[in-house]
N, C-alpha and C positions, 0 to 999 in steps of 0.2 A: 810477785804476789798479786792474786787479783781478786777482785768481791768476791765474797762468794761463803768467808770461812763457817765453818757449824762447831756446834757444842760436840757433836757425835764424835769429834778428831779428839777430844780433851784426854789427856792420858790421868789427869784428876778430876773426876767427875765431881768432886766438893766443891770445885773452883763455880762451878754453874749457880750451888743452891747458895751459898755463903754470901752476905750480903757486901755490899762494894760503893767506892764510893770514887768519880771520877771530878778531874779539878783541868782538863786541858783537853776539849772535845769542841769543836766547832759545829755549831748545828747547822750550815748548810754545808759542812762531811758526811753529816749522819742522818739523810734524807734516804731512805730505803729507796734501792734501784726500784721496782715496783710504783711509788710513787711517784720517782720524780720521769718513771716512764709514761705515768698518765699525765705529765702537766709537757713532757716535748711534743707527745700527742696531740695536746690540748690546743698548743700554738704551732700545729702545721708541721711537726716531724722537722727531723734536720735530713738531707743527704749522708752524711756519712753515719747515720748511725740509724738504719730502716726498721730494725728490730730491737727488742730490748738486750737480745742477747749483745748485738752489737755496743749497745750502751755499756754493757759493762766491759766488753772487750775497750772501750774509748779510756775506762779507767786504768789503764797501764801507762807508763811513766819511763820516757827515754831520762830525765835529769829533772831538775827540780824547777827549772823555767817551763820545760812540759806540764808539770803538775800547775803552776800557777797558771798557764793559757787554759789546761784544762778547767781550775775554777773557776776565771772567768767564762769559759764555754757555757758549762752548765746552769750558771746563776742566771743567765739572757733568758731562762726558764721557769725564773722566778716574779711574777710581774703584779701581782696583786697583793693588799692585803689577805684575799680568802686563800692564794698559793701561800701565803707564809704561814697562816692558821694549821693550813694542811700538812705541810711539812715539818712542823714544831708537834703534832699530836702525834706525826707519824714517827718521829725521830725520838722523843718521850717513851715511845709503846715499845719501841728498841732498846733502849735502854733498860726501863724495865724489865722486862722480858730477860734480860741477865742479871736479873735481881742488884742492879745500882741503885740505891734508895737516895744519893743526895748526888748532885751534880753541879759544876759551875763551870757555863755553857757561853765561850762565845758566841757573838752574832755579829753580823759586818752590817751597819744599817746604808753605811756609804757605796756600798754593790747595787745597792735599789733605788737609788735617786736618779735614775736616767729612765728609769718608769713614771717618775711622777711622784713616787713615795715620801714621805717625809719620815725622818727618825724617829718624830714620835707617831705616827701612825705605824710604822714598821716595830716598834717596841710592845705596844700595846695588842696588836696581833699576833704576836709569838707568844704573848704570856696568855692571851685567850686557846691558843694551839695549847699549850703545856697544860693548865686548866684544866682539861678535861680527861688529864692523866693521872689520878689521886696516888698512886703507886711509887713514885718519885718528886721528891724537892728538887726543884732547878731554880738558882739564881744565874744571873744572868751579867755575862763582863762583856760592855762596847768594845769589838775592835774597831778602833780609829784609822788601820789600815795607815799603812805609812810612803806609803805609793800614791797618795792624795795630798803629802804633804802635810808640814804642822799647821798653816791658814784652816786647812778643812781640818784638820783632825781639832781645831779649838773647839771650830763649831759644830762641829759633832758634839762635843764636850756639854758643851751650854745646852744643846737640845735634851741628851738624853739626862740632864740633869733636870730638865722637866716633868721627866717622866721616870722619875729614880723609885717612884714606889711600885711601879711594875715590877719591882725584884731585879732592878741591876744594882750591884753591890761594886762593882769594878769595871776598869776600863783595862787595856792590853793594844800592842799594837802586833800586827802581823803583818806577813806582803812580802815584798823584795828586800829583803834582809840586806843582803849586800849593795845593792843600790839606794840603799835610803837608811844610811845609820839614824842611830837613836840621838843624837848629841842633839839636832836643830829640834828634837820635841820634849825638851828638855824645862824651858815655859808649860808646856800644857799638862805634864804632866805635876809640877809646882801645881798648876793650878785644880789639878784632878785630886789632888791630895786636900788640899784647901775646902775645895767642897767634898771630903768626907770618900771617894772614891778608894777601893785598892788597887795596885797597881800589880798589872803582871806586860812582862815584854816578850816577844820570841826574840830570843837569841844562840848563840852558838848554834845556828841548824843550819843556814846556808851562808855564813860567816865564819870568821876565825874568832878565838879571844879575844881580839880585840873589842867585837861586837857586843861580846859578856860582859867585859868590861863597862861599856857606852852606858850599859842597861842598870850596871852595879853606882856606876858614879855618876853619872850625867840625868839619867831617871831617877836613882834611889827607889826601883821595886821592892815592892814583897813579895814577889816571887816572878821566877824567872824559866819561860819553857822553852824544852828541847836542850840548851845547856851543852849538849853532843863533845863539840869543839873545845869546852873549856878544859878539858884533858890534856888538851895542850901545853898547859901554860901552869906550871905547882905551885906559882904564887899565886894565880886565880884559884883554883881547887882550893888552896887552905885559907884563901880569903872567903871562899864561900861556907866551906866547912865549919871555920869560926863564927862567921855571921850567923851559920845556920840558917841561909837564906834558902827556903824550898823551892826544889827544880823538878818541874813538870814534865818528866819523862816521856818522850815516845815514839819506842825503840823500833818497834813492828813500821811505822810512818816511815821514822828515819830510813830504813832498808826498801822500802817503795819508792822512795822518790829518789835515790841513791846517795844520801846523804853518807851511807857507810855503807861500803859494800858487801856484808853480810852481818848477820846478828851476832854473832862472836866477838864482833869488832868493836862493837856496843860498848860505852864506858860505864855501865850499869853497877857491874859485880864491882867493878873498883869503886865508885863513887860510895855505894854503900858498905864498902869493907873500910872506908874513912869516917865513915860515920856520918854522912852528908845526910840530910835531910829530903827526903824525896817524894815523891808519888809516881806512879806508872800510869799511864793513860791512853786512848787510843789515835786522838786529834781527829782525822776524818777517816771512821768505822767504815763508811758506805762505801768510799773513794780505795780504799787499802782494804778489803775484806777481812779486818780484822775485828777481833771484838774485846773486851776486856778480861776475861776468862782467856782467851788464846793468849794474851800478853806476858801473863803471868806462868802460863802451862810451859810457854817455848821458853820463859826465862829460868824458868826450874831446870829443862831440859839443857839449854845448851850452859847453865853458869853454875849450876850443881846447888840454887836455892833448895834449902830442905822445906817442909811444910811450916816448921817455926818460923823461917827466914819470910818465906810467902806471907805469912798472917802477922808477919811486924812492917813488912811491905805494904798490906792493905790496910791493916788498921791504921797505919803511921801517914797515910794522906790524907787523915783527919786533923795532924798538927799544923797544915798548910791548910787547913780551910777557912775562909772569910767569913765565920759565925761567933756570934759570941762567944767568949768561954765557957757560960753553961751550957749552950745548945752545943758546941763543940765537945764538949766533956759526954753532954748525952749522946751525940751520937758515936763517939770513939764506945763506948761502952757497950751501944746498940748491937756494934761491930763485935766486937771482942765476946759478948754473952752468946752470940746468935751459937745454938746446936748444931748446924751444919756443920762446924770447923770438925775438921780430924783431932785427932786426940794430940794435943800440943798444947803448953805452956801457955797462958793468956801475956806472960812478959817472960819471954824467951830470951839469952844470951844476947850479953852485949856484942855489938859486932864486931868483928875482926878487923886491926888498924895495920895496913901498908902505908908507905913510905908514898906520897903523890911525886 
């Protein structure tokens, strides 16, 4: 899969207007090739990528340690507060633009410290980038990046707790999944709870269950993204199932970077035919040319979701959102009234329960 996807492929054009809400999107994934072609410009062009088209040819993906050199590649392209401004309004206008009205947006402030930047200067510039998008709500979840280690990921912690009224709501950790389990950040994130933070982990995406596990006992998240792997393991499924712990889908990702080798393979249909609590999401749009309208269009396609199944799909990643529950109750509502929808049930059939 490479950048590039459009709405014109959708085989449900309702998926476009219907309002959406994403919970597992990285905003330096979802920096529009176009943009972040003017900032490699900007510092001198690289050799291997002379054209823009070549930049997007750079986002393909032998395995998932490719994908992670690739991010760090790209972010050496990020060096300013006014680059991050720019990328935060431009990645916002994308969003948008697929009619996603609430979003909760990692950001890795620990990528920009070898510029100069400070996390709270890198915080506060994103939220002035987002600002000037009135068309979507983005809060905002640290990743502490776990490739830096729990030392750096504390103090990450402590800085952007400085600056928690820019609209960060949550912390998360992402990075080398298999090289750097969850267990040793197991302190900070005690203490990310303490001060008021929520917690979201990647797990199950470049690990085994066991990984899931790390995130379920050793963290104690509220929610848990990619999850892929935990398919493996029936006592993890029906410990999460019980918990009703929300897992942050993203299935279109997964098949890019070859976490699964093809979308069939996806534990989607199952997880939700157990009743698992979920959301669907893109993680990096710009990187995977996916969008969140495509996520949903290919899982109807290849897993036979009907239009009721799809719109208890989208409204239902408003039970995993970090808002109050009056503002969460408004916006599930916002979701569920909006005219767009096809003609389907606003609480359509309970789901179908297999055996994990």
């Amino acid at each position: 899969m490479a950048p590039g996807g459009s709405e014109a492929n959708l085989q449900r054009g309702w998926l476009l207007a219907v309002p959406k809400v994403e919970l597992h999107v990285h905003l330096e994934g979802s920096i529009p090739l176009s943009t972040l072609w003017s900032l490699v410009t900007r510092y001198g062009g690289d050799s291997s990528c002379p054209t823009e088209a070549h930049l997007a040819e750079r986002f393909r993906y032998r395995d998932f340690s490719h994908f992670i050199d690739t991010w760090v590649w790209k972010n050496n392209f990020i060096r300013s507060t006014e680059d991050l401004e720019l990328c935060a309004e431009a990645a916002a206008r994308a969003w948008a633009a697929q009619r996603i009205v609430y979003a909760e947006v990692f950001y890795s402030p620990g990528d920009f410290a070898r510029f100069g930047l400070s996390t709270q200067e890198i915080t506060c510039a994103v939220r002035r980038g987002l600002a000037r998008v009135p068309d979507i709500r983005v809060q905002l979840v640290a990743d502490l990046i776990r490739d830096f280690g729990p030392a750096r990921a504390l103090r990450t912690l402590s800085e952007v707790t400085e600056v928690r009224d820019e609209g960060v709501v949550g912390v998360g950790i992402g990075g080398s999944e298999a090289e750097f389990p969850a267990e040793p950040f197991a302190y900070v994130f005690e203490r990310a709870r303490r001060a008021g933070f929520r917690t979201s982990a990647h797990a199950g995406e470049a690990a085994g269950p066991e990984s899931v596990w790390g995130a379920v006992r050793s963290l104690a998240v509220d929610r848990i993204g990619h999850a892929t792997r935990a398919a493996e393991d029936p006592l993890l499924l029906e410990t999460l199932r019980a918990r009703q712990i929300p897992l942050e889908l993203c299935p279109l990702s997964n098949c890019a970077t070859g976490i699964i080798p093809s979308l069939s393979r996806h534990p989607v249909r199952r997880y939700f035919d157990l009743g698992m609590r979920l959301s669907v999401n893109t993680d990096d749009p710009a990187m995977f040319g996916n969008t969140l309208m495509e996520e949903f269009d290919r899982l109807a396609d290849e897993f036979a979701f009907d239009d009721g199944e799809l719109k208890r799909l989208i409204c239902g990643a408003t039970d995993g959102a970090w808002l109050p529950d009056l503002e969460k109750s408004a916006l599930r509502r916002r979701l569920e009234d909006d005219p767009a929808w096809p003609s389907v049930p606003s609480e359509t059939r309970a789901p179908k329960r297999r055996e994990a």
